[in-house]
C-alpha positions in Angstrom: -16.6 15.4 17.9 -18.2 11.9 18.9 -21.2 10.5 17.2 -24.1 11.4 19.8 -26.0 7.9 19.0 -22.7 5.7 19.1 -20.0 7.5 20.7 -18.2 7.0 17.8 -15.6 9.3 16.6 -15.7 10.5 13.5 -13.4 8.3 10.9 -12.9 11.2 8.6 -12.0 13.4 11.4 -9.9 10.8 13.0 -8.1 9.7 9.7 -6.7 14.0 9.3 -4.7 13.0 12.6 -2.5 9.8 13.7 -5.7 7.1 14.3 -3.3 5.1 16.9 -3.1 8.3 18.7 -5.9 11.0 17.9 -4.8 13.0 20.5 -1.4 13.8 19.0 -1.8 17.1 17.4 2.2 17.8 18.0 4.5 15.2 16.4 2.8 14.2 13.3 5.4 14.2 11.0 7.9 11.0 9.6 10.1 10.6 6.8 8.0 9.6 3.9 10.3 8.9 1.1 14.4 8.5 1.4 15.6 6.1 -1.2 18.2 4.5 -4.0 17.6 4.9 -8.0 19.6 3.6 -10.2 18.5 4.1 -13.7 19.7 1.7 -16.5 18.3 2.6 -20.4 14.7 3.1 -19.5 14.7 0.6 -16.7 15.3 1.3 -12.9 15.7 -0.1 -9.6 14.8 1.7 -6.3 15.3 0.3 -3.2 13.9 2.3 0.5 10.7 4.4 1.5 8.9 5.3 -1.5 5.8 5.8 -2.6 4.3 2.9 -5.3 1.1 3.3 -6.9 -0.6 0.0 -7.9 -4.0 -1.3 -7.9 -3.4 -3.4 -4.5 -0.9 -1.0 -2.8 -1.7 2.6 -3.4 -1.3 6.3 -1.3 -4.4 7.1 -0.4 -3.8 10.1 -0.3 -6.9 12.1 1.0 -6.3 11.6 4.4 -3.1 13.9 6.1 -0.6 11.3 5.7 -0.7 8.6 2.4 0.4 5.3 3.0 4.0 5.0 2.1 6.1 1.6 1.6 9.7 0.6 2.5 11.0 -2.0 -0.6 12.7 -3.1 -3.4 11.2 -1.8 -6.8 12.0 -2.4 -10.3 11.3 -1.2 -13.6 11.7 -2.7 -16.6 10.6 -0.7 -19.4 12.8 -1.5 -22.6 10.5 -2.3 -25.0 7.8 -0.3 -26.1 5.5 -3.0 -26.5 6.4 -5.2 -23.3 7.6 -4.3 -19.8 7.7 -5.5 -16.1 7.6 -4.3 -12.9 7.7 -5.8 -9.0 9.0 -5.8 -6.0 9.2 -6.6 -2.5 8.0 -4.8 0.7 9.0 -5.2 4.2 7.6 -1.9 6.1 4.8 -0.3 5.5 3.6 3.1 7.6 -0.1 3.2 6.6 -2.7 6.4 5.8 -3.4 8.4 8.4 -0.4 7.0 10.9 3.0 8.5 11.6 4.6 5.0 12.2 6.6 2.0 10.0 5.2 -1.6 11.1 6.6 -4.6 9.2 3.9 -5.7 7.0 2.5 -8.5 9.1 1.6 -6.1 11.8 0.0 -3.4 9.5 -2.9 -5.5 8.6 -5.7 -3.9 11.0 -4.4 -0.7 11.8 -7.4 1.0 10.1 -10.8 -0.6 11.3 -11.0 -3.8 10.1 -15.0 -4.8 10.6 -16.8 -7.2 12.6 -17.2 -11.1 11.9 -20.2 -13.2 10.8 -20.8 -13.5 14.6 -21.0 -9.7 14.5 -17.8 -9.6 16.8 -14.9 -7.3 16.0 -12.4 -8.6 13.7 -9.1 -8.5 15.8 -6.6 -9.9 13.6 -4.2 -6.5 14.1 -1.1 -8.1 15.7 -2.6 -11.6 15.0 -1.0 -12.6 11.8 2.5 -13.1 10.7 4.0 -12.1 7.2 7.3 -11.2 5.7 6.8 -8.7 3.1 4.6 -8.9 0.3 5.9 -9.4 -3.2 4.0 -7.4 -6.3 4.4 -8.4 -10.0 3.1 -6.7 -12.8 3.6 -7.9 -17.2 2.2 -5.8 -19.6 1.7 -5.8 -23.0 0.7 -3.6 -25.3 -0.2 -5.0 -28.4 -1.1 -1.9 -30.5 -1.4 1.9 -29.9 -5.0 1.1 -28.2 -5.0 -1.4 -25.8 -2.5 -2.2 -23.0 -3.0 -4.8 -21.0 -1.9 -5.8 -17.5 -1.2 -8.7 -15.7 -0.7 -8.2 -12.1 -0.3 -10.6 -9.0 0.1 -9.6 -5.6 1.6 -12.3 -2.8 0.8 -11.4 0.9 3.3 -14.3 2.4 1.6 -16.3 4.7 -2.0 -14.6 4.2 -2.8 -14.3 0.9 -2.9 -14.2 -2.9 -4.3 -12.1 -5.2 -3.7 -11.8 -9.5 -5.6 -9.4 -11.6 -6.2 -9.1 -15.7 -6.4 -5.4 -16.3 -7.3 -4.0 -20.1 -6.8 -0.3 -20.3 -7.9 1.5 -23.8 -5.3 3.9 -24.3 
């Protein structure tokens, strides 16, 4: 049901369905995770659709359908005090769609705002991006306190690092 004031659908209606096509209430399904592992030690790589969890790319997962990424991942985990992880993403099919875009053309999928101007942002199919690559050290230096180092690179768009202290 529309907003009576603004006409407006409701987002959290909207988001339970496929938001590029609200109307689809048949075909709402896609393949959500199909993928590689190869374990090594404690250490593995996984390469195809899977689901990563990280503070800049994360499911989501209250709508219908979480957003779920198409990549290289790997795990690194064979020290008890250090590790790594990363990867590389090409595809992306976002919350709430039933699609796979390349990651360029996911940005704006989901409303993306208005400008200073008050105009609607309309950079969905405006920008231009390869993947994004996703790095993460951490260190745990005693039995406490772990501590991540993260760094996020959107090519062509934008970069983003993060210090993250977690007491265990």
């Amino acid at each position: 049901m529309s907003d009576l004031l603004t006409l407006s659908p409701n987002r959290y209606e909207v988001g339970l369905f496929d938001i590029e096509n609200p109307k689809n209430r048949d075909d709402l399904d896609r393949l959500e995770e199909l993928y590689l592992k190869y374990n090594f030690s404690k250490s593995a790589i996984t390469i195809g659709k899977i689901n990563v969890n990280t503070p800049f790319l994360n499911p989501q997962d209250g709508r219908m359908r979480p957003t779920i990424e198409e990549c290289v991942w790997l795990n690194i985990n064979e020290s008890k005090k250090f590790g790594i992880n990363g990867g590389w993403f090409w595809k992306i099919s976002p919350r709430s769609t039933v699609q796979w875009f390349t990651i360029g053309n996911s940005m704006g999928i989901n409303p993306s705002g208005l400008n200073i101007d008050g105009s609607k942002s309309d950079y969905h199919d405006h920008l231009s991006s390869s993947g994004l690559a996703i790095a993460n050290i951490y260190i745990k230096p005693n039995d406490k306190i772990k501590i991540n180092l993260w760094n996020g690179f959107l090519d062509n768009v934008m970069n983003t690092a993060m210090i993250e202290i977690i007491n265990t």
